[in-house]
C-alpha positions as CSV (number, residue, x, y, z in Angstrom):
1,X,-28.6,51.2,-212.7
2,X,-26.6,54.1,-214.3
3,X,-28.5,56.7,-215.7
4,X,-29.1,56.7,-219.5
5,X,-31.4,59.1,-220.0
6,X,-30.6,62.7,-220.5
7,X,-32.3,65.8,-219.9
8,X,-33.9,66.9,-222.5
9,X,-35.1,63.2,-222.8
10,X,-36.6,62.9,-219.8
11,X,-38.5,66.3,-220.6
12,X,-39.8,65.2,-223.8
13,X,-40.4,61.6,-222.0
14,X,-42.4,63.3,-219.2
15,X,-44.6,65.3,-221.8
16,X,-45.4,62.4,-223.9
17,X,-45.8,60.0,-221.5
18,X,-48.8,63.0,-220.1
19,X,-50.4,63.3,-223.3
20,X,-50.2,59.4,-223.8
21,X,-52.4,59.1,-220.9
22,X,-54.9,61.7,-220.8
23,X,-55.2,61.7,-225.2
24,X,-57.9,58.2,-224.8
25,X,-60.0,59.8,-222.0
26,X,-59.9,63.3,-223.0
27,X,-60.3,63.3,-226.6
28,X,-63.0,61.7,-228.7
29,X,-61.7,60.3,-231.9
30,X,-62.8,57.2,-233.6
31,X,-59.3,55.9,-233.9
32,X,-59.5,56.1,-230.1
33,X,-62.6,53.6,-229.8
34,X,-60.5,51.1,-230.4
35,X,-59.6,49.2,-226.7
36,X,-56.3,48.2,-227.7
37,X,-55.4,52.3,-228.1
38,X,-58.0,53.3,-225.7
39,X,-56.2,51.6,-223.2
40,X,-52.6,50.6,-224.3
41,X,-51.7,54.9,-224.9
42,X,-51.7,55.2,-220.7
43,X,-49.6,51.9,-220.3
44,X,-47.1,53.4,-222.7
45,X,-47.1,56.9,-221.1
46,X,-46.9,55.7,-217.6
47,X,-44.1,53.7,-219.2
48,X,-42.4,56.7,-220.7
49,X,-43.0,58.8,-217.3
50,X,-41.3,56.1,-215.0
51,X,-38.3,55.8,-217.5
52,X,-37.8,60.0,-217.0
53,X,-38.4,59.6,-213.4
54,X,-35.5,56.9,-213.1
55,X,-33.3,58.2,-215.5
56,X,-33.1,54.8,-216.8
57,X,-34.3,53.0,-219.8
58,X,-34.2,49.3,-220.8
59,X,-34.5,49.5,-224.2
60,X,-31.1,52.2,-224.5
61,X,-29.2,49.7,-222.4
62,X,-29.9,46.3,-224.7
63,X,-29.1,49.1,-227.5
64,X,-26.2,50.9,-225.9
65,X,-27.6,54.2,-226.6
66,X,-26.9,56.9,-223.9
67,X,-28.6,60.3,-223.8
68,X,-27.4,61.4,-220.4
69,X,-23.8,63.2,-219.8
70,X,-21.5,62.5,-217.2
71,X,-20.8,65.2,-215.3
């Protein structure tokens, strides 16, 4: 796999993907009592947090999109 996900990407990836998963447990909003968003916001942030962790993203591959520099 060659890295496709850049820096500041994988920052705002890693921050998301935390907020993803703690926002249904933490918070108490009625949008939130819904089980699809209750429990499909973690499985999208832990999504988002192994695509930082890897440096590598499925989706920017199929697209051709590349936020990472060579250096």
């Amino acid at each position: 796999m060659i890295a496709n996900v850049g820096t500041l990407d994988r920052l705002l990836r890693l921050v998301l993907g935390v907020v993803l998963i703690a926002a249904p447990f933490l918070l108490d909003l009625p949008l939130l009592a819904n089980p699809v968003l209750k429990y499909g916001l973690p499985v999208v942030g832990l999504i988002l947090g192994a695509t930082a962790l890897i440096r590598f993203c499925p989706l920017y591959a199929i697209l051709g999109v590349r936020t990472h520099r060579d250096s």
